[in-house]
CHARMM internal coordinates of N, CA and C (Angstrom, degrees):
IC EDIT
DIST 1 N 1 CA 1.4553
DIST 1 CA 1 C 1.5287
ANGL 1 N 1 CA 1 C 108.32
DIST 1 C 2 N 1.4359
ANGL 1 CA 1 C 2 N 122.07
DIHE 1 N 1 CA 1 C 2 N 123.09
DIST 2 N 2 CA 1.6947
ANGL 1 C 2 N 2 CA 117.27
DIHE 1 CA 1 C 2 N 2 CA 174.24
DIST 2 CA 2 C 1.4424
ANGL 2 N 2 CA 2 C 103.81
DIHE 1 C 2 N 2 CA 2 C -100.26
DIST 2 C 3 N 2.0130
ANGL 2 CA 2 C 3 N 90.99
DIHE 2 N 2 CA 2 C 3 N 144.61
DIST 3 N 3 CA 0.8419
ANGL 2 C 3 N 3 CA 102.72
DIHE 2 CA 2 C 3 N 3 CA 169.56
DIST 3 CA 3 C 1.6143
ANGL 3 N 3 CA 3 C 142.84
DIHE 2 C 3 N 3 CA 3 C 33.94
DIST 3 C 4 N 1.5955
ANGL 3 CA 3 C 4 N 91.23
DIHE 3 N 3 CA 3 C 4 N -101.23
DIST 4 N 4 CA 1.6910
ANGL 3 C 4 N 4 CA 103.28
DIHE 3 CA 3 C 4 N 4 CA 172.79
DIST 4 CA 4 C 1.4628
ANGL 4 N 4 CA 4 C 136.59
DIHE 3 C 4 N 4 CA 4 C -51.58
DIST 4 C 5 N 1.1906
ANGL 4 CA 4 C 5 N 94.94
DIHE 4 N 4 CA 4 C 5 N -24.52
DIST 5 N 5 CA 1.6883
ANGL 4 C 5 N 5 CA 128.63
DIHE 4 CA 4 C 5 N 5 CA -165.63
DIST 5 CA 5 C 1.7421
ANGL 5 N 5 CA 5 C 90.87
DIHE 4 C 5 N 5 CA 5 C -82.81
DIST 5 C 6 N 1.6044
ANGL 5 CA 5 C 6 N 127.77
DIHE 5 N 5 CA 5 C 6 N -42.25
DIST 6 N 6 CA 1.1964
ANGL 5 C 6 N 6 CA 110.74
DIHE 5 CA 5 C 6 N 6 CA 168.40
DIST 6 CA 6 C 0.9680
ANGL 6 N 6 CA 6 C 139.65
DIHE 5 C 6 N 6 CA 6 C -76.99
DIST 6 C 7 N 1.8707
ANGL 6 CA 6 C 7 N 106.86
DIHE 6 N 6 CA 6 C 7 N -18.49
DIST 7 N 7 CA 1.2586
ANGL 6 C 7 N 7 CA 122.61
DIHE 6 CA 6 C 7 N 7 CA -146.49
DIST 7 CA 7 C 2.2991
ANGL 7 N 7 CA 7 C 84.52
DIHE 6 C 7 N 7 CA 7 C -92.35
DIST 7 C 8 N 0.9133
ANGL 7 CA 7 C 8 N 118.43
DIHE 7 N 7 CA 7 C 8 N -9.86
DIST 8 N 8 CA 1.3565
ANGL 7 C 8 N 8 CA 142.78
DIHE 7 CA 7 C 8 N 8 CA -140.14
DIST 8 CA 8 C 1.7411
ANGL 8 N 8 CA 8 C 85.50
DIHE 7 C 8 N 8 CA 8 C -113.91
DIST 8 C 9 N 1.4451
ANGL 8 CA 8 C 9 N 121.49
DIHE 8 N 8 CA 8 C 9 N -57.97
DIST 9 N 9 CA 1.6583
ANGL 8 C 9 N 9 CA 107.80
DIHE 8 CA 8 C 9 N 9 CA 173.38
DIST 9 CA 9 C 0.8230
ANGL 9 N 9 CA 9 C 107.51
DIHE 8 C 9 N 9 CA 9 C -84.26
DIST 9 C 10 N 1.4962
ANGL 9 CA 9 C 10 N 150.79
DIHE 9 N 9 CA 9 C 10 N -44.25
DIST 10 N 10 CA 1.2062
ANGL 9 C 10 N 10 CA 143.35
DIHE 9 CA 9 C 10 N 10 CA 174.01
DIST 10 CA 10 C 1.7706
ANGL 10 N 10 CA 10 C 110.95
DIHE 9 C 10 N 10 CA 10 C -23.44
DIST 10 C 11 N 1.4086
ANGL 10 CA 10 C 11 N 97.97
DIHE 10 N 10 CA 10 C 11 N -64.09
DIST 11 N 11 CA 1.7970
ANGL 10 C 11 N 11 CA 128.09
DIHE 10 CA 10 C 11 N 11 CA -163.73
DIST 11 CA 11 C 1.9089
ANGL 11 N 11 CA 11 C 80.02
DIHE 10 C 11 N 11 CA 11 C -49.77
DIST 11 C 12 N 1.5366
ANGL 11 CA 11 C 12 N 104.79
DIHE 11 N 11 CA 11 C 12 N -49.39
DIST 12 N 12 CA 1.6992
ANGL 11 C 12 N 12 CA 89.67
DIHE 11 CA 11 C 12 N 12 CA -154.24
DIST 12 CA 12 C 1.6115
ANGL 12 N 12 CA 12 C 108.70
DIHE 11 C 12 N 12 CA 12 C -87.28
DIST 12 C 13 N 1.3806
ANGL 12 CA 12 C 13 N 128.57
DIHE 12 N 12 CA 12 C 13 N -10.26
DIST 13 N 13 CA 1.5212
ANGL 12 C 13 N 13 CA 140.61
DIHE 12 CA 12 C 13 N 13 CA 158.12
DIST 13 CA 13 C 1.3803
ANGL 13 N 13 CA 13 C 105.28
DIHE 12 C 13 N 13 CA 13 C -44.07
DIST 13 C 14 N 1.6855
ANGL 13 CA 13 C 14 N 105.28
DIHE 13 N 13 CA 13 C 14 N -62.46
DIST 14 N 14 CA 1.4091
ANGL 13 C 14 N 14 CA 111.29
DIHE 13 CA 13 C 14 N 14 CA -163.84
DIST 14 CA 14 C 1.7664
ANGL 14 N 14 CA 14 C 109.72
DIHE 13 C 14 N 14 CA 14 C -59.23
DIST 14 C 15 N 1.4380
ANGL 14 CA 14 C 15 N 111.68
DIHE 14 N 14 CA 14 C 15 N -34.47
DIST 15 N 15 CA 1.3749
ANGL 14 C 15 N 15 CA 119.96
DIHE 14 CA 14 C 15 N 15 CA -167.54
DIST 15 CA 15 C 1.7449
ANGL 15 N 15 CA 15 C 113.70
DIHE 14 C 15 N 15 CA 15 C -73.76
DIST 15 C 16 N 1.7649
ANGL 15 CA 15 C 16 N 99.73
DIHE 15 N 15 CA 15 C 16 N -37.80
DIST 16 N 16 CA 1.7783
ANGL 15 C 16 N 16 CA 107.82
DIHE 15 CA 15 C 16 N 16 CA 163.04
DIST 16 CA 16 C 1.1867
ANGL 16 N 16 CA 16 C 113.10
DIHE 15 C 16 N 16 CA 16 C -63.08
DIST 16 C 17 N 1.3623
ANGL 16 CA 16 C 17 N 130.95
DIHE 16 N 16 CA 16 C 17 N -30.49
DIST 17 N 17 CA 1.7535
ANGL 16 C 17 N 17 CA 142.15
DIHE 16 CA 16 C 17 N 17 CA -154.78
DIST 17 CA 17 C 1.7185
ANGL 17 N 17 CA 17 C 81.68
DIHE 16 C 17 N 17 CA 17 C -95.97
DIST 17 C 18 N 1.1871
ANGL 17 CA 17 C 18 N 151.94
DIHE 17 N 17 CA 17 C 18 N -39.37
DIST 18 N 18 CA 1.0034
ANGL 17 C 18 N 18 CA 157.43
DIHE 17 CA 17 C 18 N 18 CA 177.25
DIST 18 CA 18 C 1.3090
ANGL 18 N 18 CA 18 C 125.19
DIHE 17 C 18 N 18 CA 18 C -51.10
DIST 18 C 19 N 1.2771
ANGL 18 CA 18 C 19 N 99.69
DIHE 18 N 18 CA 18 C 19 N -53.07
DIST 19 N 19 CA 1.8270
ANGL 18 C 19 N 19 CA 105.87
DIHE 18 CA 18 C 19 N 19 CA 168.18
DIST 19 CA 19 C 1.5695
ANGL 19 N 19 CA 19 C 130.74
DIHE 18 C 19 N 19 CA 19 C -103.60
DIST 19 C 20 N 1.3619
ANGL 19 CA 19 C 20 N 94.25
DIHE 19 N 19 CA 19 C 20 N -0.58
DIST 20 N 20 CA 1.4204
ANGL 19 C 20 N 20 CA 110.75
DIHE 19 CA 19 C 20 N 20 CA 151.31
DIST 20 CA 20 C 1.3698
ANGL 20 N 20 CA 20 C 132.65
DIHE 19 C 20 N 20 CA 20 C -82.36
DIST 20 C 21 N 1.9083
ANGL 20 CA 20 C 21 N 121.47
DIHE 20 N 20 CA 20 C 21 N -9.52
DIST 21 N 21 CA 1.2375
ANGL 20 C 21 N 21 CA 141.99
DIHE 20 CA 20 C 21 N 21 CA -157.24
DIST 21 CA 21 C 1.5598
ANGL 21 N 21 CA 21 C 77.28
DIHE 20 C 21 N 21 CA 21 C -88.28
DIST 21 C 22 N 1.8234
ANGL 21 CA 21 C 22 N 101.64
DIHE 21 N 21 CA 21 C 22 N -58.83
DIST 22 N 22 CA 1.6192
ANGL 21 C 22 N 22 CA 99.26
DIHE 21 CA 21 C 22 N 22 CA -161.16
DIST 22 CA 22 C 1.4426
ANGL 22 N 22 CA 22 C 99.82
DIHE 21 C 22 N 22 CA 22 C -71.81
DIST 22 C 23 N 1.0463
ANGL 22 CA 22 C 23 N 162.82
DIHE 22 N 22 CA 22 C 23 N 2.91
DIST 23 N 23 CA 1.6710
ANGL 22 C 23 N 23 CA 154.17
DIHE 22 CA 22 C 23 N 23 CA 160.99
DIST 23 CA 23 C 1.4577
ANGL 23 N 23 CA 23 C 109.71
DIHE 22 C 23 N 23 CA 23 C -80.73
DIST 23 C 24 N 1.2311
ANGL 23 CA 23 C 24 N 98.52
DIHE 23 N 23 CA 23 C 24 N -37.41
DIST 24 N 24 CA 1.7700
ANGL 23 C 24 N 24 CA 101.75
DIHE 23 CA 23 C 24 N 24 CA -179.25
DIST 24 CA 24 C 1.5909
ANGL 24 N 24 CA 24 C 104.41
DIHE 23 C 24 N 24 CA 24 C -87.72
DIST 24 C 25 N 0.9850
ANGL 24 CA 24 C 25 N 140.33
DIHE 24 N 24 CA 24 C 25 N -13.74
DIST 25 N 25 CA 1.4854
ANGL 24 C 25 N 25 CA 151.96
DIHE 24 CA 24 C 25 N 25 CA 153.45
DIST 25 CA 25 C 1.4104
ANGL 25 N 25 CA 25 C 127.91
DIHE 24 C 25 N 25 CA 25 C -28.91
DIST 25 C 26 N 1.9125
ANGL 25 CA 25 C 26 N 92.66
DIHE 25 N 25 CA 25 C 26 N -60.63
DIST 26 N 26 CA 1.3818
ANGL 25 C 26 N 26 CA 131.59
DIHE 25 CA 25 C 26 N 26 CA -149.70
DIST 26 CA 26 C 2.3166
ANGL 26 N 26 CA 26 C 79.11
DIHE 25 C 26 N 26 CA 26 C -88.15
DIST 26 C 27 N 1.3888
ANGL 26 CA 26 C 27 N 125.90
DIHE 26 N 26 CA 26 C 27 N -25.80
DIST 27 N 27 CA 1.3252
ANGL 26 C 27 N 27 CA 95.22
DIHE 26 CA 26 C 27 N 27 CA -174.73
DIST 27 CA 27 C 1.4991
ANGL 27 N 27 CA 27 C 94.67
DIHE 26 C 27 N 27 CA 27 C -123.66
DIST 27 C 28 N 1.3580
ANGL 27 CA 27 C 28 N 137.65
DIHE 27 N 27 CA 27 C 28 N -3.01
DIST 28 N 28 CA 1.5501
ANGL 27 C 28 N 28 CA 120.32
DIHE 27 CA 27 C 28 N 28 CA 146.88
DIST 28 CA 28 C 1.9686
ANGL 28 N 28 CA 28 C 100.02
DIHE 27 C 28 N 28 CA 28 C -157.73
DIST 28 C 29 N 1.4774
ANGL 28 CA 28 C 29 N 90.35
DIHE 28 N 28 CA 28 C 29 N 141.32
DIST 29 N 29 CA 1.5552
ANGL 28 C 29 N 29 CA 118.63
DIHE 28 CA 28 C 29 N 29 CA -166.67
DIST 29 CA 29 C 1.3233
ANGL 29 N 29 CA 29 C 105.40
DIHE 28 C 29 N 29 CA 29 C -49.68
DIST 29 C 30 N 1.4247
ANGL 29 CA 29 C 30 N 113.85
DIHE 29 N 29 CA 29 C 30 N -55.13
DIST 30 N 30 CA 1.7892
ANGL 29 C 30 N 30 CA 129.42
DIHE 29 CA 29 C 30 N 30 CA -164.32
DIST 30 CA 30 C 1.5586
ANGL 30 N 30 CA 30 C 86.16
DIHE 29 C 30 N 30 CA 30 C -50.16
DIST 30 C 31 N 1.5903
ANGL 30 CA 30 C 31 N 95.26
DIHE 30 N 30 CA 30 C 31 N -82.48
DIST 31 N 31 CA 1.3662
ANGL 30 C 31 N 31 CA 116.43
DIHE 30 CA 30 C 31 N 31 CA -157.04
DIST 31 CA 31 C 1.9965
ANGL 31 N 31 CA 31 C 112.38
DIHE 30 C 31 N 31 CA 31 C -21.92
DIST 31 C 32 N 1.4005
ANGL 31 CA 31 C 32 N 102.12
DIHE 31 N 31 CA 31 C 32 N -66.26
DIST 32 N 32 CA 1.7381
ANGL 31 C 32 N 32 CA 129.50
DIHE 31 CA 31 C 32 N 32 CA 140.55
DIST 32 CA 32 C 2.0118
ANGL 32 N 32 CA 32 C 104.34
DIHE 31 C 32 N 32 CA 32 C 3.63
DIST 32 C 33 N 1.4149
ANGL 32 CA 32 C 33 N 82.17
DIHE 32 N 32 CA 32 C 33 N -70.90
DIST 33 N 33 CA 1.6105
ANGL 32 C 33 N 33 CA 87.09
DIHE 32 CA 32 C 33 N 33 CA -164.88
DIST 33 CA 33 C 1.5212
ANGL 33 N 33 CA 33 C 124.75
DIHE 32 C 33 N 33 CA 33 C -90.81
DIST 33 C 34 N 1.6259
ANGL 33 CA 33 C 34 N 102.34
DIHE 33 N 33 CA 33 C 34 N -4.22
DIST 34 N 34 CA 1.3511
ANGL 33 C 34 N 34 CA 113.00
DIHE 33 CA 33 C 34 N 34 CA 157.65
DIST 34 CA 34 C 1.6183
ANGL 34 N 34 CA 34 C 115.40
DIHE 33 C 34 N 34 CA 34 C -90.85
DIST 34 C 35 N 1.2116
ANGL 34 CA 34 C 35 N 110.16
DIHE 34 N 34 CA 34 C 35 N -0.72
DIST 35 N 35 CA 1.8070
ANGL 34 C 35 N 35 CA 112.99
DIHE 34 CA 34 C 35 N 35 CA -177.21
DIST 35 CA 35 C 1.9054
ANGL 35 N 35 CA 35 C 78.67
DIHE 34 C 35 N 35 CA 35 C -93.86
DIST 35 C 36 N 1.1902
ANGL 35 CA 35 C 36 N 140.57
DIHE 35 N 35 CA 35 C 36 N -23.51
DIST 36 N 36 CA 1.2370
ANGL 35 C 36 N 36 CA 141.11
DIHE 35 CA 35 C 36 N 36 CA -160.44
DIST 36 CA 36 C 1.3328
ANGL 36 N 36 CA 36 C 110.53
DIHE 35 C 36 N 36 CA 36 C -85.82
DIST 36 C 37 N 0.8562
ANGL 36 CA 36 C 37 N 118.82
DIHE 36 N 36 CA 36 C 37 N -43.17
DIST 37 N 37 CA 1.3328
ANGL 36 C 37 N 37 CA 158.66
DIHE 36 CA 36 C 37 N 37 CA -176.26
DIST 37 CA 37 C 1.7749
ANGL 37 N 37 CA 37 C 100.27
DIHE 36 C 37 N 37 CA 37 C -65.40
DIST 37 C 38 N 0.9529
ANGL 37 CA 37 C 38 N 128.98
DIHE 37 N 37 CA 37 C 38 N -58.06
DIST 38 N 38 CA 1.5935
ANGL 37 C 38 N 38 CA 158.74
DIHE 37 CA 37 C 38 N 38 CA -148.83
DIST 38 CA 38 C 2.0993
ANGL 38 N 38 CA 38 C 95.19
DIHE 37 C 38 N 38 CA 38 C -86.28
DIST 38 C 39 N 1.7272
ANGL 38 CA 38 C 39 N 86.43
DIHE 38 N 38 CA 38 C 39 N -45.24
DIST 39 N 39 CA 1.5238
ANGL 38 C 39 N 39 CA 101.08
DIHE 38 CA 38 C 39 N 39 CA -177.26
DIST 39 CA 39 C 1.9221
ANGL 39 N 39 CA 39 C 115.33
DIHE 38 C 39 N 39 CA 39 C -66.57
DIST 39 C 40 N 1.2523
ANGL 39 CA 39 C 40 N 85.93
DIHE 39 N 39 CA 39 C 40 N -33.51
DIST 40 N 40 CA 1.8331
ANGL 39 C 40 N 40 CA 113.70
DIHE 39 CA 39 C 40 N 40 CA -168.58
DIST 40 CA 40 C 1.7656
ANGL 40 N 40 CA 40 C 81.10
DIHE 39 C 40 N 40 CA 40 C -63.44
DIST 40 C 41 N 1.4616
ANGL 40 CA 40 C 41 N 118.26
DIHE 40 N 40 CA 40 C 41 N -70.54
DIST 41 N 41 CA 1.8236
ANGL 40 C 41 N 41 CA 112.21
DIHE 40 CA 40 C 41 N 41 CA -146.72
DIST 41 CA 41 C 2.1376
ANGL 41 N 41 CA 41 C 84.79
DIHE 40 C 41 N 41 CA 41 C -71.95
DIST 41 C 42 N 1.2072
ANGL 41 CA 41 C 42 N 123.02
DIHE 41 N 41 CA 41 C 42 N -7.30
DIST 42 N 42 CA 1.7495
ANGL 41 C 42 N 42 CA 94.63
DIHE 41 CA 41 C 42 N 42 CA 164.19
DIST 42 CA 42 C 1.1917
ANGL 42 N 42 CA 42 C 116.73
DIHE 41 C 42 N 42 CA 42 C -104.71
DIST 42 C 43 N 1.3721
ANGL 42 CA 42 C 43 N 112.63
DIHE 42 N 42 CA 42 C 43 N -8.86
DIST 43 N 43 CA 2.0226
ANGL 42 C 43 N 43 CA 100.88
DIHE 42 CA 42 C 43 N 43 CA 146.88
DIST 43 CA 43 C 1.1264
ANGL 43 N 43 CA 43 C 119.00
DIHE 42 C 43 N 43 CA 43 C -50.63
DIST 43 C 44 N 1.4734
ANGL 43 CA 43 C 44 N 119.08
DIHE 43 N 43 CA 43 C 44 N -60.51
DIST 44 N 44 CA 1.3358
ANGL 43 C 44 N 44 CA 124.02
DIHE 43 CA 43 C 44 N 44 CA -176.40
DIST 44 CA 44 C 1.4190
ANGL 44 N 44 CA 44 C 127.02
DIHE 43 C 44 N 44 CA 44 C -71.80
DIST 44 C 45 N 1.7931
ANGL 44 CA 44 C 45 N 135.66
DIHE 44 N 44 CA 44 C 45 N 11.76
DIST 45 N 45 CA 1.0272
ANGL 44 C 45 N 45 CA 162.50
DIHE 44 CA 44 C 45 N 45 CA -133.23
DIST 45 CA 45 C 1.5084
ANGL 45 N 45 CA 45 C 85.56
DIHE 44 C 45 N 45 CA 45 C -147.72
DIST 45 C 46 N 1.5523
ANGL 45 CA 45 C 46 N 123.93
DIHE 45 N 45 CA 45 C 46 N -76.08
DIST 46 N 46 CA 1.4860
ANGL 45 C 46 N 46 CA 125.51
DIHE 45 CA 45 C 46 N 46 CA 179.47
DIST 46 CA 46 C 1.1724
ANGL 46 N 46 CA 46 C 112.92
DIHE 45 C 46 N 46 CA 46 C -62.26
DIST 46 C 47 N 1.2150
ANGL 46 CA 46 C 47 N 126.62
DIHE 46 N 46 CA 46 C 47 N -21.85
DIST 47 N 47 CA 1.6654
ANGL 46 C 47 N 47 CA 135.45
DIHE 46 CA 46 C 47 N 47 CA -174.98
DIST 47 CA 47 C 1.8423
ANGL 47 N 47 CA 47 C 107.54
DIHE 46 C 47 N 47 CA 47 C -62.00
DIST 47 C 48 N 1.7158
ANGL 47 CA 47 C 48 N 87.52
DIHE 47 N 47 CA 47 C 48 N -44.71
DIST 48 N 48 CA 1.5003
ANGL 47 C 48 N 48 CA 110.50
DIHE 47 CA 47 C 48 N 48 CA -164.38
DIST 48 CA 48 C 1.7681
ANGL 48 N 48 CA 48 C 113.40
DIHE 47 C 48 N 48 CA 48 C -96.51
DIST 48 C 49 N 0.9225
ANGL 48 CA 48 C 49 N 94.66
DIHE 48 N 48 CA 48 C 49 N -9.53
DIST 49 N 49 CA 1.4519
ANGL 48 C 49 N 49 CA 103.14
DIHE 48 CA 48 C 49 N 49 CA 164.33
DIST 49 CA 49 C 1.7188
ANGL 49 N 49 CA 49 C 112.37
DIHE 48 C 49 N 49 CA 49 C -101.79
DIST 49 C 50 N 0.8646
ANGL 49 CA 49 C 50 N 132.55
DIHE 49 N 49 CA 49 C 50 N -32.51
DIST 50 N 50 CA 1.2547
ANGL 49 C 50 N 50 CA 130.76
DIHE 49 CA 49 C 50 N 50 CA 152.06
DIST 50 CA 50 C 1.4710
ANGL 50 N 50 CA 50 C 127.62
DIHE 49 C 50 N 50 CA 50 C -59.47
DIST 50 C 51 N 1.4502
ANGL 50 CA 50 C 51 N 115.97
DIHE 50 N 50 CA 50 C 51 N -34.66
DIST 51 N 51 CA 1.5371
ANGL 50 C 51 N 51 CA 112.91
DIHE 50 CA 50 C 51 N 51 CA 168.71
DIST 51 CA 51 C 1.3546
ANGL 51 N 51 CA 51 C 110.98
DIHE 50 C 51 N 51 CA 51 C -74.65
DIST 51 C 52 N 1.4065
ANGL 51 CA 51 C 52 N 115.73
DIHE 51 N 51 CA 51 C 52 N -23.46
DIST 52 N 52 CA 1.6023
ANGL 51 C 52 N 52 CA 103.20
DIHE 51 CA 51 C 52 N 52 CA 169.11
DIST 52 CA 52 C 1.4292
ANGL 52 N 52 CA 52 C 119.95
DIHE 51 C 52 N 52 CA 52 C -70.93
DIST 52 C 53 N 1.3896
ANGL 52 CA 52 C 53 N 119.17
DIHE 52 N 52 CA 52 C 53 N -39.62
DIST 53 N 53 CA 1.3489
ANGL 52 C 53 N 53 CA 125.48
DIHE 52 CA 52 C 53 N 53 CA -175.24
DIST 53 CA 53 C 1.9358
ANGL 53 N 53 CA 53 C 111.28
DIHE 52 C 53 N 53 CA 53 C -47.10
DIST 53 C 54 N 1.2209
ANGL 53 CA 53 C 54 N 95.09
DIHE 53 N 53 CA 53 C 54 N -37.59
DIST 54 N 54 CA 1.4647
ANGL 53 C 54 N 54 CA 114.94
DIHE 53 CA 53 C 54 N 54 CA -165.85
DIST 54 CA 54 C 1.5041
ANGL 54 N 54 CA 54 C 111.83
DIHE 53 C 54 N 54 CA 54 C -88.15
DIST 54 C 55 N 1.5767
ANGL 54 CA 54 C 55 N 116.32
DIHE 54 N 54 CA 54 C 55 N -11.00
DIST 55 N 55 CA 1.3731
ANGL 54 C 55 N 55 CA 128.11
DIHE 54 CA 54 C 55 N 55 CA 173.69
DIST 55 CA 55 C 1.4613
ANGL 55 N 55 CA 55 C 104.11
DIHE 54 C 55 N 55 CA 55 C -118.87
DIST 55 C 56 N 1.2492
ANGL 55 CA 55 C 56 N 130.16
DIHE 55 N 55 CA 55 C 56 N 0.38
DIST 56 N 56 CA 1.6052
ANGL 55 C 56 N 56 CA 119.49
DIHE 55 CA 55 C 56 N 56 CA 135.50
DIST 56 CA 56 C 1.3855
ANGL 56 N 56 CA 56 C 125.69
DIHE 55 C 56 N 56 CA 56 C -55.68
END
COOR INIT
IC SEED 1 N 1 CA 1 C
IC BUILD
């Protein structure tokens, strides 16, 4: 898989995991803030795959 192609499912995981955080939220808080939580390490996953791209 290159590059873009991950950086591209990742982007769209994070965006399903996103509106599922707020549904799973809406019937217990924790749960909510560990889907939040979950969202945080694929920022930092896309963060880090992008700083490599850019230091190739």
């Amino acid at each position: 898989m290159k590059d873009k192609e991950l950086i591209t499912e990742l982007q769209n995981m994070r965006m399903r995991l996103g509106v599922l955080r707020d549904k799973i939220r809406n019937r217990d808080q924790i749960a909510g803030e560990y889907a939040g939580d979950v969202m945080s390490f694929m920022t930092n996953i896309l963060s880090r795959i992008s700083k490599e791209r850019v230091d190739r």
